[in-house]
DRENTIGU-579216 format. One record per residue: chain; residue in one letter; x, y, z of N, C-alpha, C, O in turn. Coordinates in steps of 0.001 Angstrom, whole numbers, plus 500000, padded with zeros to 6 digits. Layout:
% DRENTIGU-579216
unit,code,n.u,n.v,n.w,ca.u,ca.v,ca.w,c.u,c.v,c.w,o.u,o.v,o.w
A,a,X,Y,Z,X,Y,Z,X,Y,Z,X,Y,Z
...
***
This chain:
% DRENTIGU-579216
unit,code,n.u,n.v,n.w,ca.u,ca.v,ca.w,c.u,c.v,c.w,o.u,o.v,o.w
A,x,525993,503147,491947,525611,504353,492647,526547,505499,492302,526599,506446,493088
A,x,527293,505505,491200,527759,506529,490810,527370,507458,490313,526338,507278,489667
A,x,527921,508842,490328,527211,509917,490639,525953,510427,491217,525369,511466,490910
A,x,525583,509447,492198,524539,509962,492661,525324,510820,494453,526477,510667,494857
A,x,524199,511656,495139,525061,512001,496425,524264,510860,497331,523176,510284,497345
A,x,525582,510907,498123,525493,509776,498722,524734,510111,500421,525115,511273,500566
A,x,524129,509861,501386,523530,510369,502370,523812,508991,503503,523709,507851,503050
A,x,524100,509165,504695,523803,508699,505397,523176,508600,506863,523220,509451,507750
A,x,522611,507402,506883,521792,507325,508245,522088,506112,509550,522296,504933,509263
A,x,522073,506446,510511,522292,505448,511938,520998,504798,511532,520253,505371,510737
A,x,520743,503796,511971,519705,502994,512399,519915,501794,513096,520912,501158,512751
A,x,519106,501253,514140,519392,500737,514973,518513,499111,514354,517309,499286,514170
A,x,519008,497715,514065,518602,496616,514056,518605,495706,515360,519243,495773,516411
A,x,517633,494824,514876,517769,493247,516076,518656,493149,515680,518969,493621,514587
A,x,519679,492247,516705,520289,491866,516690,520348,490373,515558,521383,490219,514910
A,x,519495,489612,515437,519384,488400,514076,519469,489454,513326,520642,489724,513065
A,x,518521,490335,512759,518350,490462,511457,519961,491323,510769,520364,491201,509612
A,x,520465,491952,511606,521840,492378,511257,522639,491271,511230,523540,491473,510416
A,x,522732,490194,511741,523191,488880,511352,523104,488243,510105,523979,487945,509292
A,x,521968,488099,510103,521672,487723,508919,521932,488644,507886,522291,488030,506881
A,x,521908,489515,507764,522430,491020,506762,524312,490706,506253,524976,491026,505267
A,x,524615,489917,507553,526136,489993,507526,526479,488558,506788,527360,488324,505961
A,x,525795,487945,507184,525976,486268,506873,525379,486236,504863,525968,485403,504175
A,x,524443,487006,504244,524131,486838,503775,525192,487530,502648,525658,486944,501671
A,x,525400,488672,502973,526431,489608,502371,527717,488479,502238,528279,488288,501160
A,x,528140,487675,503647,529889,487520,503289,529221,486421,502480,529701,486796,501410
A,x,528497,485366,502140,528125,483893,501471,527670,484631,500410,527472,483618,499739
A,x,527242,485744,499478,527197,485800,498369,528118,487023,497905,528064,487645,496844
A,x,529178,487234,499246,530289,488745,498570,529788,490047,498022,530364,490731,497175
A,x,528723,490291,498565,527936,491297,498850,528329,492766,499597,528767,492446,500702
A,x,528352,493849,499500,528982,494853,500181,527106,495290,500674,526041,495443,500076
A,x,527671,495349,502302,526314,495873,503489,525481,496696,502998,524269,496537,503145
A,x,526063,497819,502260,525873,499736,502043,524558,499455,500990,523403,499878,501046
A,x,525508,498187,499603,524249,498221,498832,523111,496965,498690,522180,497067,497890
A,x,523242,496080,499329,522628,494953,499834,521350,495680,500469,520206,495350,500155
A,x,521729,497030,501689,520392,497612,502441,520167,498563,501025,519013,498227,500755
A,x,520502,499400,500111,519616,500139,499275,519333,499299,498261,519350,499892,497182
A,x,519058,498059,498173,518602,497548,497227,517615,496945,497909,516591,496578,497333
A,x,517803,496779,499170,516005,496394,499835,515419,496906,499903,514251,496593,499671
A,x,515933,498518,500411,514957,499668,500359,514560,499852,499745,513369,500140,499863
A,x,515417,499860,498081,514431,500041,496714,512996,499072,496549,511809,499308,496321
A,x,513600,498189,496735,512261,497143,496931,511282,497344,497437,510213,497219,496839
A,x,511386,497755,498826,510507,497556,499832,509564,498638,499380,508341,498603,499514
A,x,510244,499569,498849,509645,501412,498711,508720,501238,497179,507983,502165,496842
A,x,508792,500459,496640,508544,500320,494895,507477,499209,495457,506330,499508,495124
A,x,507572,497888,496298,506515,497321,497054,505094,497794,497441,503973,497385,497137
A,x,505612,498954,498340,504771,499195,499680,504246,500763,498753,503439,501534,499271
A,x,504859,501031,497347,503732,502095,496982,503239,501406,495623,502811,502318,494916
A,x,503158,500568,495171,502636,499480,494348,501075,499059,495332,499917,499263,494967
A,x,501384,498646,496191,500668,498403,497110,499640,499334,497391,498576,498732,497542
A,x,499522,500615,497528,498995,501487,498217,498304,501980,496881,497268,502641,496949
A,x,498997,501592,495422,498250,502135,494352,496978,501364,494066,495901,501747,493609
A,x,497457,500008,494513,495914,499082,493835,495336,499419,495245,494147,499435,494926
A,x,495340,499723,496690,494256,499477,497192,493409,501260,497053,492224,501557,497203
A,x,494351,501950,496788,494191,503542,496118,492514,503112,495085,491352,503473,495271
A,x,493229,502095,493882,492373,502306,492825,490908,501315,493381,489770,501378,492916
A,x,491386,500475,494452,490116,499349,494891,488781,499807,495533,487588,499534,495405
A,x,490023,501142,496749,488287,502213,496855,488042,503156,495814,487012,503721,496184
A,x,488308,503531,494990,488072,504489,494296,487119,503798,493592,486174,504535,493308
A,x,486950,502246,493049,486057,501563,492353,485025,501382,492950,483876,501404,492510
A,x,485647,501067,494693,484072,500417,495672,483375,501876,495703,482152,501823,495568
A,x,483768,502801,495811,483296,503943,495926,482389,504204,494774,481317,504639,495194
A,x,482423,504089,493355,481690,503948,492673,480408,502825,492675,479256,503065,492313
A,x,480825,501808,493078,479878,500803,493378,478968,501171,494048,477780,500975,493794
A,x,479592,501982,495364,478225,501935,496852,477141,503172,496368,475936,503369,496529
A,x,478509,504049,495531,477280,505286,495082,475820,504931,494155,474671,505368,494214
A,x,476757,503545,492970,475487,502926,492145,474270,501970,492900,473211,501550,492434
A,x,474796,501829,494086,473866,501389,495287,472915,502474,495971,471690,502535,495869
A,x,473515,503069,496482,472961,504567,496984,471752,504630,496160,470593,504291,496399
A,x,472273,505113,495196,470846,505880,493639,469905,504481,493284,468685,504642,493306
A,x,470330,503399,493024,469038,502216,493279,467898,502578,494256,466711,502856,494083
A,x,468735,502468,495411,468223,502276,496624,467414,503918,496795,466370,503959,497447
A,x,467760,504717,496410,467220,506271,496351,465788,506308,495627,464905,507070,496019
A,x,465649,505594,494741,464041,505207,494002,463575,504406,494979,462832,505065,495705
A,x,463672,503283,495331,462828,502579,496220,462348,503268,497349,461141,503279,497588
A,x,463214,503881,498114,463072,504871,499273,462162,505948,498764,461709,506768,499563
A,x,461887,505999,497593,460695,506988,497287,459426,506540,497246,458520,506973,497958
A,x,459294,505436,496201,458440,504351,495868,457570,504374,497550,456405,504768,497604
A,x,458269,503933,498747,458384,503468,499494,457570,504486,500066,456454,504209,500506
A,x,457971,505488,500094,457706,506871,501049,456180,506979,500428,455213,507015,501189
A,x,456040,507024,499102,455001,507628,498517,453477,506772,498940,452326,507165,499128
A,x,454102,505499,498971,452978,504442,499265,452054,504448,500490,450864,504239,500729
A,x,453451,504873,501315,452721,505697,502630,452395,506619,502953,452078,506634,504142
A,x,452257,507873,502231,452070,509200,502721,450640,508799,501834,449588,509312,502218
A,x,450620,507692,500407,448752,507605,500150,448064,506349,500785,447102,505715,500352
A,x,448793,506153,501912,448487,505071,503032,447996,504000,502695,447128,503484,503400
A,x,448537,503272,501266,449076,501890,500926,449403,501063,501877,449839,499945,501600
***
């Protein structure tokens, strides 16, 4: 983390999970500060990974329902026409 500026924030944990934060840090000699920005990196590179495929999943279904729509837009004519020549 050199040269970057450095920022900090309070935040309040359970009580385990700051335990475990501490226990995990002293059994692999870990310093707290970058143990939490290396989860955050994770979590943040995760959770917008995440948001990209379900981003691209409607953007596909969205194409799908429209190629549904326009099918279904002929029949609904078909349909209409049969009855207005009282088929």
């Amino acid at each position: 983390m050199e040269n970057e500026k450095i920022e900090s924030l309070e935040i309040k944990l359970d009580g385990l999970i700051y335990q475990e934060i501490q226990e995990y840090c002293t059994k692999y000699s870990a310093d707290e500060t970058e143990f939490v920005n290396a989860v955050m990196i994770r979590f943040f590179k995760e959770n917008k990974k995440n948001h990209d495929t379900m981003r691209k999943g409607y953007a596909e279904m969205s194409e799908i329902n429209l190629d549904i729509c326009n099918e279904f837009e002929g029949c609904e004519k078909d349909v209409s026409s049969k009855f207005e020549q009282g088929i």
